[in-house]
C-alpha positions in Angstrom: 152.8 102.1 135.2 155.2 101.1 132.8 154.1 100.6 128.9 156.3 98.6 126.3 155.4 96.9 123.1 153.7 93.4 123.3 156.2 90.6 123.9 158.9 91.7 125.6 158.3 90.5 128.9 155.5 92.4 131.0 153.7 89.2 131.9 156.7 87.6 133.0 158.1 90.3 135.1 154.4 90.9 137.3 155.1 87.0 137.5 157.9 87.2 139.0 157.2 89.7 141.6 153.8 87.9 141.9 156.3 84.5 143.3 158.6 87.0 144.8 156.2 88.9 147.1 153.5 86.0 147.6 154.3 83.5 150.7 151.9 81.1 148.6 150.6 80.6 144.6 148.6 77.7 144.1 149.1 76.6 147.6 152.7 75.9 147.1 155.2 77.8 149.3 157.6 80.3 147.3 159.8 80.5 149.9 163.8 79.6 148.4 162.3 80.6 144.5 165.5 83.6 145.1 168.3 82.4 147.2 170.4 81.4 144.5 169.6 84.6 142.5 171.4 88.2 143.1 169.2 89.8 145.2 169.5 87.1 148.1 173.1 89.1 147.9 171.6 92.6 149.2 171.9 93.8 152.5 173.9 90.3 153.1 170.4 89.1 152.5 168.1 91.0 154.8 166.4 92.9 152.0 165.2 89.0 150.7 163.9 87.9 154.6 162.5 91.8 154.7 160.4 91.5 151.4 160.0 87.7 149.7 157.1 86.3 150.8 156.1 88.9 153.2 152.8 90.4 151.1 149.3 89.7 150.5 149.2 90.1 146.8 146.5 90.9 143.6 147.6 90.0 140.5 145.0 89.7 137.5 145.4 90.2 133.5 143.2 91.5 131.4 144.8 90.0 128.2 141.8 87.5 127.3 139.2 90.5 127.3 138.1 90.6 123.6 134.8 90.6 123.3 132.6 92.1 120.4 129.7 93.9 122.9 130.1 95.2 126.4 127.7 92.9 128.0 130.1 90.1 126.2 133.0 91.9 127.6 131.3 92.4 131.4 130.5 88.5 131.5 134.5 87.9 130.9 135.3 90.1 133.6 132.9 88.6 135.9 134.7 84.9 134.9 138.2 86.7 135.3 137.0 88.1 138.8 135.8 84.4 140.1 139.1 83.2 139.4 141.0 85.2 140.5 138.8 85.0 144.0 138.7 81.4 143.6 142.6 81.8 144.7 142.1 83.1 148.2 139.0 80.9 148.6 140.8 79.0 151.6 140.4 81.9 153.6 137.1 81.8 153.8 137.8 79.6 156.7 139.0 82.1 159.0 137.8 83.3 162.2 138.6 86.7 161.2 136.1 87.0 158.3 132.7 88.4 159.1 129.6 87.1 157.6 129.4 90.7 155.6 132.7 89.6 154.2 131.5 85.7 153.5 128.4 86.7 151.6 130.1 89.8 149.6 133.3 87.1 148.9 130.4 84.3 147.2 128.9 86.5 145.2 132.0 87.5 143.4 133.5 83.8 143.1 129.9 82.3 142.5 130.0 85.0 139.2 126.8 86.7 140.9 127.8 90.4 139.8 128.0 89.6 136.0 124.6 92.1 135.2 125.7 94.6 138.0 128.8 96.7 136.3 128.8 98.8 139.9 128.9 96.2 142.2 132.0 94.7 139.5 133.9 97.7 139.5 134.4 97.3 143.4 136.1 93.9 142.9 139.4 94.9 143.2 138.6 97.4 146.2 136.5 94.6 148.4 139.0 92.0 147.8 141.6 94.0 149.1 139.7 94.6 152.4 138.8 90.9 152.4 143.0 90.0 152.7 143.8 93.3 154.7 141.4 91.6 157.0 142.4 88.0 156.9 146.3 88.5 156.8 146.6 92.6 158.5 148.8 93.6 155.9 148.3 96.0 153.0 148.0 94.7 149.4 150.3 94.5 146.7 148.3 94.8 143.6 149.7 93.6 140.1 147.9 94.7 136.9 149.0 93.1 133.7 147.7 94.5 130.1 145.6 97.1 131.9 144.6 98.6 128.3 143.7 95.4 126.5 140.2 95.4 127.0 140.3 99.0 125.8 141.9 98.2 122.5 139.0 95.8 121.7 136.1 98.4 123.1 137.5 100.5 120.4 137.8 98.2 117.7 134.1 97.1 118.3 132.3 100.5 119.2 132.1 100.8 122.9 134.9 102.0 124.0 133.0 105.1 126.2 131.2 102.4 128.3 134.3 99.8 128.9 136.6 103.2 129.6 134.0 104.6 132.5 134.0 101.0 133.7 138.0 100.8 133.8 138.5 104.0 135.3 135.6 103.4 138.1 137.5 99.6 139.5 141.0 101.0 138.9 139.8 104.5 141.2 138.2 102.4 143.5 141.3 100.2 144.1 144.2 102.5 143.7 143.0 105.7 144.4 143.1 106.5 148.3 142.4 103.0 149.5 143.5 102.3 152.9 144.5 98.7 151.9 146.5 99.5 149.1 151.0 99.0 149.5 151.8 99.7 146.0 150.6 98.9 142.4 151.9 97.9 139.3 150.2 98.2 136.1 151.5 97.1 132.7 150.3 97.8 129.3 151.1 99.0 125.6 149.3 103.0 125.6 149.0 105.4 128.9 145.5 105.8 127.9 143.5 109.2 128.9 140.2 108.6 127.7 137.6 109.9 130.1 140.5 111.2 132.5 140.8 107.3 133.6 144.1 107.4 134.8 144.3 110.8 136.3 143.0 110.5 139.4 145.5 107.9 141.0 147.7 108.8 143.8 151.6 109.3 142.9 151.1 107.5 139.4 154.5 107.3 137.9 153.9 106.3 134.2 157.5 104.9 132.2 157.6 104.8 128.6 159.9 103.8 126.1 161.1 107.3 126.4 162.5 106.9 129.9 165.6 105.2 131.7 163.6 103.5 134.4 163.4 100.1 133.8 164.8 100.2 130.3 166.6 97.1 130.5 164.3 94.7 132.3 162.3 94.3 129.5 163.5 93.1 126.0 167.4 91.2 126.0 170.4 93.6 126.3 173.6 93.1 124.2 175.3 91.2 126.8 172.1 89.0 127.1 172.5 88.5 123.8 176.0 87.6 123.4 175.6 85.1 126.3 173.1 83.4 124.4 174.8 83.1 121.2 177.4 81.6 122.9 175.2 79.3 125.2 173.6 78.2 121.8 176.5 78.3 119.3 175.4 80.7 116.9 177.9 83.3 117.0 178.2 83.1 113.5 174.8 84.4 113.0 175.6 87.2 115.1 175.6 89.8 113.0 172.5 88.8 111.2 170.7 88.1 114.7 171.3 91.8 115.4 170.7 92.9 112.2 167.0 91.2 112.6 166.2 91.5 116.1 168.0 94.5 117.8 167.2 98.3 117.3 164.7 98.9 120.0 165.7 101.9 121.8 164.6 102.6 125.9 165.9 105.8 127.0 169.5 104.6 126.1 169.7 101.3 126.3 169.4 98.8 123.2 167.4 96.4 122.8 166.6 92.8 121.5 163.0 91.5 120.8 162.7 88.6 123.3 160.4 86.9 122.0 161.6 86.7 118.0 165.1 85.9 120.4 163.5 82.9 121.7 162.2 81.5 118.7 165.1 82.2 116.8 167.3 80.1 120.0 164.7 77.4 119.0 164.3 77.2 115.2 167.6 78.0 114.3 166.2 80.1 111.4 165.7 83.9 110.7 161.9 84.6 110.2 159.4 87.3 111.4 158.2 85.5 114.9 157.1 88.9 116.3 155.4 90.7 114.0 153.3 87.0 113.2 152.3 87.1 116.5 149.6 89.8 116.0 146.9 91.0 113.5 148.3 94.8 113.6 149.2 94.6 110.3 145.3 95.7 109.1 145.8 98.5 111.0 149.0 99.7 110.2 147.9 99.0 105.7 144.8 101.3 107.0 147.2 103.7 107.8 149.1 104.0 105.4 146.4 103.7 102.4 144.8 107.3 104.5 147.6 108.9 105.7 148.7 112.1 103.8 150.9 112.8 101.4 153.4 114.4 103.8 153.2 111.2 105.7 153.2 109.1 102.9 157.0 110.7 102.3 157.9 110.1 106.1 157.1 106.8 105.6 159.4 106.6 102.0 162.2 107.9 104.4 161.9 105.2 107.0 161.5 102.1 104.6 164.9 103.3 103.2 166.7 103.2 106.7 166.3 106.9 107.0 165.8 108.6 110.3 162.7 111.3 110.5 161.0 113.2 112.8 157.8 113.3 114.2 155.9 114.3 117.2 155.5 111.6 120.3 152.6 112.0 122.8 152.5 109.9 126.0 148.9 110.5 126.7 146.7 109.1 124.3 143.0 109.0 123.2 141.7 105.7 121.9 139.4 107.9 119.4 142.6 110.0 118.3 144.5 107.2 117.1 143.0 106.7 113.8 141.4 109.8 113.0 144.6 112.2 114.0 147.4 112.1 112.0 149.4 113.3 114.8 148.9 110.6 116.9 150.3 108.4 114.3 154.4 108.3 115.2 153.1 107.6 119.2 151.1 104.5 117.9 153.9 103.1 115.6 156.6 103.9 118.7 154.3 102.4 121.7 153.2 99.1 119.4 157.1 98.4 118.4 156.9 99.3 114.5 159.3 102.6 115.3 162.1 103.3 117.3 163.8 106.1 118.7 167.1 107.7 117.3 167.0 110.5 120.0 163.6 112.6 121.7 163.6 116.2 123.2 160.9 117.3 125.2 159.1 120.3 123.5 159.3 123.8 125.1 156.0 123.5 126.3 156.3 120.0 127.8 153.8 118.5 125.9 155.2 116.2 123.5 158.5 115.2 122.6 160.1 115.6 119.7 161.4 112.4 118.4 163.9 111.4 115.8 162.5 108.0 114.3 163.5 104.9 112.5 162.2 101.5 111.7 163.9 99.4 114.9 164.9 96.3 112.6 165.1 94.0 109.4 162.0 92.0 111.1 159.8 94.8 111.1 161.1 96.4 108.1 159.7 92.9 106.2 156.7 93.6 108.1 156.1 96.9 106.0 157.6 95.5 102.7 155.1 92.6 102.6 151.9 95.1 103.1 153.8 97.1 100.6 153.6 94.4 98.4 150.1 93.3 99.1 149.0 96.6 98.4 150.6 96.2 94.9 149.2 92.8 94.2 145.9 93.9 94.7 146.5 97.2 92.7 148.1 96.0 89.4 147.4 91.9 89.9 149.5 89.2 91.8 150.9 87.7 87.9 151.7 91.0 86.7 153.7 92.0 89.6 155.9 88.6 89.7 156.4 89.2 86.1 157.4 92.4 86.5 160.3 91.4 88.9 161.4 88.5 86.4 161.6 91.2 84.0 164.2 93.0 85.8 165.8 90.0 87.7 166.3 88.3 84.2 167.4 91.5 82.5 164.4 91.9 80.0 164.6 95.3 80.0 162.3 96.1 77.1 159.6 93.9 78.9 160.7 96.3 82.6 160.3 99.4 81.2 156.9 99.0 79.9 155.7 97.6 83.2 156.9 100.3 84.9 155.5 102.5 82.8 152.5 100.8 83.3 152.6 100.7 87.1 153.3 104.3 87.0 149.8 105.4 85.3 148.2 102.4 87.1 149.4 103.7 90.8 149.9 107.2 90.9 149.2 110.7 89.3 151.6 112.9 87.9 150.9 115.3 90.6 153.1 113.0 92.6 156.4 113.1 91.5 158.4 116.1 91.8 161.7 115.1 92.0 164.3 112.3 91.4 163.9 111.1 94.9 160.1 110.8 94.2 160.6 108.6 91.4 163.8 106.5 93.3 161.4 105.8 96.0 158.5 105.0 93.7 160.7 102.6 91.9 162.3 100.9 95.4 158.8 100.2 96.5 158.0 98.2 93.6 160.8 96.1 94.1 159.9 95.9 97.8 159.3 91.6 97.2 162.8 91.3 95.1 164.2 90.7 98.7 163.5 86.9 98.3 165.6 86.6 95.5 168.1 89.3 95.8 169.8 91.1 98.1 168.7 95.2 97.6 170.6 98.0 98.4 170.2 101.6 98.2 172.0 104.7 97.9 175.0 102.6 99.9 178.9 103.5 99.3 179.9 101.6 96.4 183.2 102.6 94.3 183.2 106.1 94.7 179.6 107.2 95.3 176.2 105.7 96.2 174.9 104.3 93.3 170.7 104.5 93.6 170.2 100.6 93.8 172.4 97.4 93.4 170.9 94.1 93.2 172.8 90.6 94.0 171.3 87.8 93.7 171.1 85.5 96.8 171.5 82.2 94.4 175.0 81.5 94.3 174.7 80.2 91.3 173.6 83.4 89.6 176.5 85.7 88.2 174.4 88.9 87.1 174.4 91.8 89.5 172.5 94.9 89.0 173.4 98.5 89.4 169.8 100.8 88.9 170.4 104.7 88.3 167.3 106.7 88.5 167.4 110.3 86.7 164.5 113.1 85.9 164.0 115.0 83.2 161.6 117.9 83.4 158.5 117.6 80.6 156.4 120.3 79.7 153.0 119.2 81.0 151.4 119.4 77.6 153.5 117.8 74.6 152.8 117.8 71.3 154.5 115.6 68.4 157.2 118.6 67.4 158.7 117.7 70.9 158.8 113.8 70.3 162.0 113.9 68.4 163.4 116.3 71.5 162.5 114.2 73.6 163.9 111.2 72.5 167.4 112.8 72.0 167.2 114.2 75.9 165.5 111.3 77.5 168.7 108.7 75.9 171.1 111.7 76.3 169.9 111.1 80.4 170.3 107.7 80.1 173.3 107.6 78.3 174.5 109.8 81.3 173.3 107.5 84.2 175.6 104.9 82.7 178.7 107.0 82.0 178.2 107.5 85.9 178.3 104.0 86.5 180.9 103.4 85.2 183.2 106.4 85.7 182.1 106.3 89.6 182.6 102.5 89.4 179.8 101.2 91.2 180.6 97.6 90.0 183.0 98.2 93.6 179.6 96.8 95.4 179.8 93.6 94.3 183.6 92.9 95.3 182.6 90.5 98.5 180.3 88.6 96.2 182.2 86.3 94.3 179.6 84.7 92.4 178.9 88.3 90.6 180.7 88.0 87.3 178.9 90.3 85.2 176.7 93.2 85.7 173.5 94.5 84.3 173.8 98.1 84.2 170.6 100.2 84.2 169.6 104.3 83.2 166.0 104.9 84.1 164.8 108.6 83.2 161.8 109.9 84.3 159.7 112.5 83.2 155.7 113.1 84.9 154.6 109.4 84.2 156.7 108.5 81.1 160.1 106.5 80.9 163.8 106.1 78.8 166.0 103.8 79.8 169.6 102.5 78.7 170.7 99.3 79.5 174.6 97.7 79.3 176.2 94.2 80.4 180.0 94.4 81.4 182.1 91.8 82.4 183.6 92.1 85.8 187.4 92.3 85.8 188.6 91.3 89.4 192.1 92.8 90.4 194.0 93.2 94.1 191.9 95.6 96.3 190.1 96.8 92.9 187.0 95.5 90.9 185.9 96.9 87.7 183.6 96.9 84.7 185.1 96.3 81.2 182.6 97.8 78.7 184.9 99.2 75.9 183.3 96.4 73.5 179.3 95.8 75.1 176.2 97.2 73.4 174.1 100.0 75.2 170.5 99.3 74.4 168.2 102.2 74.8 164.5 102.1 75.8 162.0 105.3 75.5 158.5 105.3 76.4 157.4 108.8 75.9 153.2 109.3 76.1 151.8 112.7 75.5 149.8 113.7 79.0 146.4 115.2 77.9 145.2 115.1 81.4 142.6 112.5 80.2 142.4 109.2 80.3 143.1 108.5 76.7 147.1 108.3 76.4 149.3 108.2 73.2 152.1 106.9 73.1 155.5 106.1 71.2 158.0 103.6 71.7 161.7 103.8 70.0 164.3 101.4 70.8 168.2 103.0 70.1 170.9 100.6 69.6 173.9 102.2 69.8 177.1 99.7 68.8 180.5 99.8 69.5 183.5 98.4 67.4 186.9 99.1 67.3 187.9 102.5 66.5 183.9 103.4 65.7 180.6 104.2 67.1 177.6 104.4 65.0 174.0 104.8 66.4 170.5 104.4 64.3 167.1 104.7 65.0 164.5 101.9 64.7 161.3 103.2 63.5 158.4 101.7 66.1 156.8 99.6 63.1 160.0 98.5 61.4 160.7 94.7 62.2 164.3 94.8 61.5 166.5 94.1 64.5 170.1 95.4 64.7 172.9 93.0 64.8 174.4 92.4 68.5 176.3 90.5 70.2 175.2 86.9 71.3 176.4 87.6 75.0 173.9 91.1 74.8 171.2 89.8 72.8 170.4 86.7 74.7 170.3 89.5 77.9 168.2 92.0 76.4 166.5 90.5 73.4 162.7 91.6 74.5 164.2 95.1 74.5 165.0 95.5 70.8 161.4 93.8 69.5 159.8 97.5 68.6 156.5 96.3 66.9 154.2 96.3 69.8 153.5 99.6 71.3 153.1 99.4 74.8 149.6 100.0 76.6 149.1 102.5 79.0 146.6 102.6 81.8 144.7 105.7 82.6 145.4 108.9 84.7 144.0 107.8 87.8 144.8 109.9 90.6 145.3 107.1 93.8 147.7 107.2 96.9 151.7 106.7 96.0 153.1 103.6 97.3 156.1 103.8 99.4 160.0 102.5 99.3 161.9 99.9 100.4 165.6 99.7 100.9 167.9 97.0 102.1 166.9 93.1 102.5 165.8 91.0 104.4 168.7 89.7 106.0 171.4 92.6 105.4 172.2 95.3 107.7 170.2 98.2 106.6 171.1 101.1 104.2 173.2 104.1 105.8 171.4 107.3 105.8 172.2 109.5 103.1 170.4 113.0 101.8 168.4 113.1 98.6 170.3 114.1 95.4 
């Protein structure tokens, strides 16, 4: 048996062994389908007049078996079963065939068995006999998507009756039959419900966790480059792997073949794989029950982080969903994980696995039930807005949104840390990726600043450099502590921009010559509540060097401080801080929350952040709800994801 993720060539392999070890398929002779291919070349070509053509062979798929009830799912099979009968019907003419043979022959292909699940489990096993008989060699029998018809007995509640069935016709044809050569069986899961598997002779099952085979199914990197070539794209080459590659067997790395393909044929980057297939409500089902613990597993991976997690190669149908455990197996198997490196346990097991998300194709995959997730939470119009806010620098406008989406989305049980919050705030800008190219916590300057935005549009000149700080709150504040407060949350974000700029993060934005300014960004966090400091430099470009002249730009700041009663009445305060700088001399004043007078900036600041110095509106804040986090995103959609780096 040998399991890999849908699309990457099962089907196509039992094809070809079906034409390589068949004299005839359809009546039409296979013989010369390999003499021009490398193994003619073995043995000076005795292995080819040894083996092609030489077997009577089986070779059914169970792909098309969907159905919503077991008696549906039973009448398929029967229709599967004539067919594939119907392909040896010729032989019926031989004198070799006994009448038993005939009549048990016609009522397979005449779909006589449909209402008799015993008599259909022994398809398999009688047809065998039936070609021992007629041709006096043993069988080769091929198996494609063995566990398809399991998938959709589980989805649709009768998985115990379909499993007994598929255990009872694949015993009855591979276990201790005379007639049998060798089998092959292909599929997604090694499947152990009702011990179906476990009593077949000499089964050899080959994950993704093993070298056998590992690069017969997917493209390799030579495959790959050959293609490029063959097609002239080599100048997408780095995005093509960036996209496609990242699949891991044993040690070899792989391409998805069939994204490959399409790509070869469209020309275009898109998600062909992970359209091909409705997994997608399983995995947002997952993720809206898993636990918190995996909630932050799953954080890690969105932000090109490596974690680790348990692997299980024997799986239970009715574990999948219900056990957590099970969880990193299903993701790995289906193709939404890879492997970074797997140790078997002491105890042989399970493996021990060091996980990632293989690609930029599946990693869009996540982002967009990410973002789904958020439409529905906090509405489709509010969440656009909220990323216009921030990609047009209407900071006063961001803030309060993500204040918002903070009391909206989570509890303040939550957040513990600065990492909490940086992943909080990544995952809202999961769907930015259309516009902008998103980075995170990638060498820039001299550090890692916590998220740099660029626009794609070549024609837009503002970058954006986000740094994420936390300030610890009392849980209960009372209105002595506002002015406190205040003064540490802007002291914070005062301090996430003097990092900016003494790190010089503006370095990021060196390759992108359109980037002539850059929207610099301090967000504290405290529980649920939010300061923020914002500042536009101009870029200065010189040889090998790239930095941010602020000595004469404004730093607007942005407090949102509510106190946390723990019900879900919230009061809040809002107090812009304009802070100005002259020549020779700073001054800073405080605009009262229900003063409309505006402090005099500059044109080039103003027009960039003029919704954050309007202080008349207090913002509205949603109740304490207590709901599941949402998760993080980093890099886009079409850059090589972010380097691994530890939490600050």
């Amino acid at each position: 048996m040998i399991t890999r993720f849908r699309r990457t060539g099962k089907s196509l392999n039992l094809s070809m062994l079906y034409h390589f070890l068949a004299d005839k398929i359809c009546g039409e002779s296979t013989a010369g389908l390999f003499d021009k291919f490398a193994i003619a070349q073995v043995d000076d070509g005795e292995f080819l007049k040894k083996h092609q053509g030489q077997y009577p062979v089986i070779f059914i798929s169970f792909k098309d078996i969907k159905e919503d009830t077991f008696d549906g799912a039973l009448e398929k099979l029967s229709a599967l079963i004539s067919k594939l009968y119907a392909q040896h019907e010729s032989f019926l003419a031989s004198d070799k065939i006994t009448p038993r043979l005939k009549k048990n022959f016609n009522a397979y292909l005449m779909e006589e068995v449909s209402n008799k699940p015993k008599t259909l489990e022994s398809a398999l096993e009688f047809l065998m006999e039936f070609l021992h008989k007629v041709q006096g060699k043993k069988v080769m029998v091929l198996i494609d998507e063995y566990d398809s018809p399991l998938t959709s007995a589980y989805n649709h509640g009768y998985l115990n009756e379909m499993s007994s069935f598929m255990r009872n016709l694949f015993s009855a044809a591979l276990k201790s039959n005379p007639y049998l050569e060798k089998g092959l069986m292909t599929g997604i899961l090694r499947v152990s419900k009702n011990n179906m598997l476990s009593g077949l002779n000499n089964l050899k099952v080959r994950t993704l966790l093993d070298e056998h085979y590992a690069g017969y199914f997917g493209f390799t990197e030579s495959d790959v480059n050959e293609l490029i070539e063959k097609f002239n794209v080599t100048d997408e080459r780095k995005d093509i792997r960036d996209y496609y590659n990242g699949y891991c067997i044993g040690s070899t790395t792989i391409y998805n073949p069939w994204s490959m393909m399409n790509y070869l044929d469209e020309k275009r980057l898109a998600p062909y794989w992970v359209l091909t297939s409705n997994d997608n409500v399983i995995l947002r089902k997952l993720l809206s029950t898993a636990s918190n613990e995996t909630k932050e597993s799953f954080i890690q991976l969105i932000q090109g982080k490596a974690i680790e997690g348990r692997v299980e190669t024997n799986l239970r149908y009715d574990e999948l969903i219900e056990n957590e455990e099970a969880l990193w197996s299903l993701l790995l198997f289906c193709g939404y994980l890879s492997l970074d490196d797997a140790q078997l346990s002491s105890v042989e097991t399970h493996w021990n696995c060091k996980l990632r998300i293989p690609n930029q194709e599946v990693r869009a995959l996540y982002n967009t039930i990410l973002s789904k997730w958020l439409a529905r939470k906090i509405g489709a119009d509010n969440y656009h807005s909220f990323l216009v806010s921030l990609a047009e620098g209407h900071i006063e406008e961001f803030t309060t949104r993500l204040t918002h989406y903070l009391f909206a989305c989570t509890s303040s049980h939550d957040f513990q840390a600065e990492a909490d919050y940086h992943s909080f705030t990544l995952g809202l800008l999961a769907s930015i990726t259309d516009t902008h190219f998103l980075y995170s916590n990638k060498e820039s300057g001299l550090g890692r600043p916590d998220c740099l935005l660029i626009p794609r549009d070549k024609t837009k000149a503002q970058g954006i450099i986000l740094e994420f700080k936390h300030l610890h709150l009392p849980k209960k504040v009372d209105s002595r502590d506002i002015d406190m407060l205040k003064h540490e949350g802007a002291s914070s974000a005062k301090g996430a921009l003097e990092q900016i700029d003494a790190r010089n993060y503006e370095a990021g934005f060196g390759q992108h010559t359109h980037i002539t300014e850059v929207l610099r960004i301090g967000l504290v966090y405290s529980h649920r509540q939010i300061s923020a400091a914002a500042q536009l430099v101009r870029l200065e470009r010189r040889e090998n060097e790239l930095l941010g002249s602020s000595s004469e730009d404004d730093i607007s700041y942005f407090h949102e401080i509510a106190k946390d009663t723990g019900s879900d009445e919230e009061a809040s305060i809002f107090t812009p801080v304009v802070e100005e700088r002259s020549a020779g001399k700073k001054r800073k004043r405080v605009i009262d929350s229900d003063s409309s007078e505006e402090e005099s900036i500059k044109p080039q600041s103003k027009k960039r952040l003029k919704r954050g110095l309007s202080s008349k509106k207090s913002p509205t804040f949603f109740g304490s709800s207590k709901t599941e986090p949402v998760f993080s995103d980093s890099g886009s959609s079409e850059d090589p994801p972010m380097k691994p780096s530890n939490p600050k």
